[in-house]
N, C-alpha and C positions, 0 to 999 in steps of 0.2 A: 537554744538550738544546739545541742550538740553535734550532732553531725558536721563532718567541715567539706566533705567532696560532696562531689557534682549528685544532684538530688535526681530520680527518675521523676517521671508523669505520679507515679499509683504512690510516690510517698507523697508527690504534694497536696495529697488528696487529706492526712492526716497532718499538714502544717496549718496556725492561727492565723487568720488575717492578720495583713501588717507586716508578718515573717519575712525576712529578706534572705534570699535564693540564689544560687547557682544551679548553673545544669549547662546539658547538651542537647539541640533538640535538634529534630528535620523539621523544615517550613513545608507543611502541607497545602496550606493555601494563603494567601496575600489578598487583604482587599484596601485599597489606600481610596481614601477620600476626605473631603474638607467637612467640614463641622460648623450649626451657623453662624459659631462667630468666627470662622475664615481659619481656623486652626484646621493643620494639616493632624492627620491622625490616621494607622495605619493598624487594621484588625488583622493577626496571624494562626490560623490554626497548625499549634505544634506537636508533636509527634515524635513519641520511642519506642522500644518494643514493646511496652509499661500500657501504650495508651493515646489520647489526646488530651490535650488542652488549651484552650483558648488564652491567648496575649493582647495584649494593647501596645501598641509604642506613640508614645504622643511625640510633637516635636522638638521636643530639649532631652531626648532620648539619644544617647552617643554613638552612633552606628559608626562600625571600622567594615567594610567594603559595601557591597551591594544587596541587601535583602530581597530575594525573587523563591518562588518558590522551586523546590529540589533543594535549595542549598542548607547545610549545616549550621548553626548559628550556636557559639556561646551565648548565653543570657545569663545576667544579670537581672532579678528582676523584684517587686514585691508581690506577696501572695496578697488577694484582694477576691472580691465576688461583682459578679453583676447580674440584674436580674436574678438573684439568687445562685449564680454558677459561681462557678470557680473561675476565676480569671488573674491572667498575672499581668501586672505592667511595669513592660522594660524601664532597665537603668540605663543598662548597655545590653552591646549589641557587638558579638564581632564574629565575621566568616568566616568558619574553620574549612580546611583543607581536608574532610575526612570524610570516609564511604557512607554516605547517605543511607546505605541497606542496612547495616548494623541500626539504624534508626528508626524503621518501620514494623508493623506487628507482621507475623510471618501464619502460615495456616497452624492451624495447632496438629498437626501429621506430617511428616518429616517429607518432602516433597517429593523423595524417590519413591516413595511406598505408594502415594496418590498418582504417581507414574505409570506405575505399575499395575495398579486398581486400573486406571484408564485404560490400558493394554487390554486388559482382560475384558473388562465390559466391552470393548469395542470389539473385540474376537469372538464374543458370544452372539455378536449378529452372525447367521446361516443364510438371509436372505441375500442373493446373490446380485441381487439391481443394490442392493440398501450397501451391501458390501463394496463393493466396487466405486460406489460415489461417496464411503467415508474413506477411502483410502484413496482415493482422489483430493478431498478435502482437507484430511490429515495427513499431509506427506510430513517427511523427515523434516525439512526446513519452517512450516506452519507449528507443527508440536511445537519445534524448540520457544519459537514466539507463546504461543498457546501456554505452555507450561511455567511458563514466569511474567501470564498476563494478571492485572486486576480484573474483577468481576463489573468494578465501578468507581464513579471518583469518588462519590462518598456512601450514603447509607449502608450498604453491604459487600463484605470480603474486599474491600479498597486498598488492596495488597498484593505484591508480587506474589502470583500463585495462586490469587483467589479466584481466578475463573476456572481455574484447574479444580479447586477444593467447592467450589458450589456447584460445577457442570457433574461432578463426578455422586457431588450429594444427590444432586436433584434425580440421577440416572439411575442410581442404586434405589433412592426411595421409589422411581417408577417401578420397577423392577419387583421389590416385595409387596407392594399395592397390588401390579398386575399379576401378582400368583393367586389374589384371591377373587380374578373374573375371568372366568373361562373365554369369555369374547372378545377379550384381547389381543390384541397384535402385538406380541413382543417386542419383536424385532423392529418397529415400527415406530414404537413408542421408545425404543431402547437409541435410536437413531434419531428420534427429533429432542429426546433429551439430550443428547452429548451434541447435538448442531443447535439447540437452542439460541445461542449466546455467541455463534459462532463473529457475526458481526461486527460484535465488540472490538478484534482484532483491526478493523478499518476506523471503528468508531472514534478508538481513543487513539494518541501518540504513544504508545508504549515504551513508558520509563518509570524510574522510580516513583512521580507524582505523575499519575495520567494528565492531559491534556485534552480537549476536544480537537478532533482534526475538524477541518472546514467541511465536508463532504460529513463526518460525521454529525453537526449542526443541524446540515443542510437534509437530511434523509435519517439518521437513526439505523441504528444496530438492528431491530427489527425486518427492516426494510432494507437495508443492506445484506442480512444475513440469508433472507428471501432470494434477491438478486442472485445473490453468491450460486446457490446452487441451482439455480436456472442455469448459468454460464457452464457448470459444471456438467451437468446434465446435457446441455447441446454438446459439448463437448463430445462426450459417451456415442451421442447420433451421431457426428460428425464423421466418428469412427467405426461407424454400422457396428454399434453396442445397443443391445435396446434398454430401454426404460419406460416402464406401463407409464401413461398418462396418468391415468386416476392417481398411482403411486406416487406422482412426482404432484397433483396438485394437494393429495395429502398432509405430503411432509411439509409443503411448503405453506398450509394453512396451520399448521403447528407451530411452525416460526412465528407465523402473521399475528395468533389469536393468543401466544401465550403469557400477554401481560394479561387477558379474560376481559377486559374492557378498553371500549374506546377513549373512558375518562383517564387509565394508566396510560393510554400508547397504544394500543393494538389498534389499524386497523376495522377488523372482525373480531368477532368474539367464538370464540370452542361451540366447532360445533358436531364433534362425533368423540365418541368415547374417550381415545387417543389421546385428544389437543386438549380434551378437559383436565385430564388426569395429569397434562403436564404444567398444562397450566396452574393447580391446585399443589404439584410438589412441587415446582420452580419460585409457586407464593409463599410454601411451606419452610423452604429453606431460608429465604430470604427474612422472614418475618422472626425464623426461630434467632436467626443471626442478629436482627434487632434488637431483641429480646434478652439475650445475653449480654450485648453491647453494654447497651441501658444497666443491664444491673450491674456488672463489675464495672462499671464508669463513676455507679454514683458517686458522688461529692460530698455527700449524704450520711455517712454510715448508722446517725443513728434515728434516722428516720426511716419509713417504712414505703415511702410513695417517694417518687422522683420529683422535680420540679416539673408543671407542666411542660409537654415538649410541643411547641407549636404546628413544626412540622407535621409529628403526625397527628398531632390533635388530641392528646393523650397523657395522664398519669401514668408513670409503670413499677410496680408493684415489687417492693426487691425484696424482701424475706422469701428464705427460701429455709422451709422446712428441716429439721434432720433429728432422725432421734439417736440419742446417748444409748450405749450399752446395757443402760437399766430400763431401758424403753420409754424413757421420759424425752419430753420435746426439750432440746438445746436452745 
């Protein structure tokens, strides 16, 4: 191994089992528990801007302060596999005192610019009930939250910024769908995309490694994010503003219906042009972001199928096409 400094995620991807490792990583997630023969043993998903990877630390592992997740850890560790993955297991262990953020993957578009994307799209609503209850919902102090929330704690955009850079995906894709159905409701659809996901904001603890709040447990982003602008909405009456009823059970079956089935979470299921169509980009982004994951994660490179992923129940396919200059496949 020549290399002597600290190794990222995506080179330990091209190190031999056995290889012994340093690095810097952020603890994404912690899960401790005993083993049958009474061994304590502690699973860690780590994390750089590189990537993740999964750790072990069994008990005769050297830890210098308290392993919890958010915090920094030096590691010491060896490269090994399980289940066919890549896995490391700790030598050492010891808590640095250094910004967690430099440790997490960031959106791949500079976050002002998706800022600014936001702006716009939301200025492009004309409807004047739909305007009024997003600038009720997006005040100055929600954006700033909004703008360096996650999308989720893991599967997709699970990153400062990523409900910004998926709300923003999923609003632009409704947006060039519905140019090509005259019976659309823009402005409609243009506002249950960018309130989709608004929930999440109550759902998670918003910080570096999200958290479930209690209430988010208890109820779900979904049905939080429903709530939300019901309260929003009396509000508006409260102040002899109006708001069409039909308008307001619309959007709010948009929220309700747009994981598309009761087996994801929803609910209801889409059921007017509108909710389906968000429903279908909001699964569209989500799935393409999987999809990419999967492939520049693999552990793999000279194979062409992933290891089975159980969650989704699924091989994924990582060659990716590209031809040479000479028009010949690379």
């Amino acid at each position: 191994m020549e290399k002597k400094g600290p190794f990222t995620v995506k080179e330990l991807r091209n190190l031999s089992p056995g290889t012994q490792f340093w690095g810097k990583y952020l603890i994404m997630d912690k899960n401790q528990r005993k083993i049958k023969d009474g061994r304590d043993i502690i699973n860690l998903k780590l994390s750089d801007a590189t990537g993740e990877v999964d750790a072990v630390v069994w008990d005769n592992c050297k830890v210098t302060g308290e392993i919890e997740n958010g915090a920094v850890i030096g590691l010491l560790a060896d490269v090994g596999s399980y289940n066919n993955r890549l896995q490391a297991t700790a030598k050492r262990i010891k808590i640095l005192e250094e910004d967690p953020l430099e440790y997490v993957k960031k959106p791949d578009v500079e976050i002002d610019s998706l800022i600014e994307q936001f702006g716009d799209i939301m200025n492009s609503v004309t409807d004047p009930y739909l305007q009024e209850l997003l600038a009720r919902i997006f005040t100055p102090e929600v954006r700033t939250i909004f703008f360096h929330a996650p999308a989720a704690k893991k599967i997709h955009h699970n990153y400062s910024g990523g409900l910004l850079e998926h709300t923003l995906n999923v609003a632009q894709l409704c947006v060039q769908v519905a140019g090509k159905y005259q019976e659309i409701n823009r402005d409609l659809l243009t506002s249950g995309a960018l309130l989709h996901d608004i929930g999440k904001l109550q759902e998670y603890e918003i910080k570096v490694v999200p958290e479930y709040t209690v209430e988010g447990r208890l109820l779900g982003h979904i049905v939080m994010g429903s709530e939300l602008i019901t309260t929003r909405i009396a509000q508006m009456r409260a102040e002899n503003l109006e708001f069409p009823p039909k308008l307001e059970w619309m959007l709010k079956h948009m929220i309700l219906s747009h994981h598309g089935s009761l087996e994801f979470g929803s609910p209801v299921i889409p059921l007017f042009p509108e909710a389906f169509m968000l429903y279908m980009m909001d699964n569209l982004d989500a799935k393409m972001f999987v999809y990419k994951h999967k492939i520049d994660e693999n552990d793999r490179p000279d194979e062409l199928f992933t290891n089975y992923d159980t969650f989704f129940g699924q091989h994924f396919f990582t060659y990716r096409y590209q031809e040479n200059n000479n028009g010949k496949e690379e």
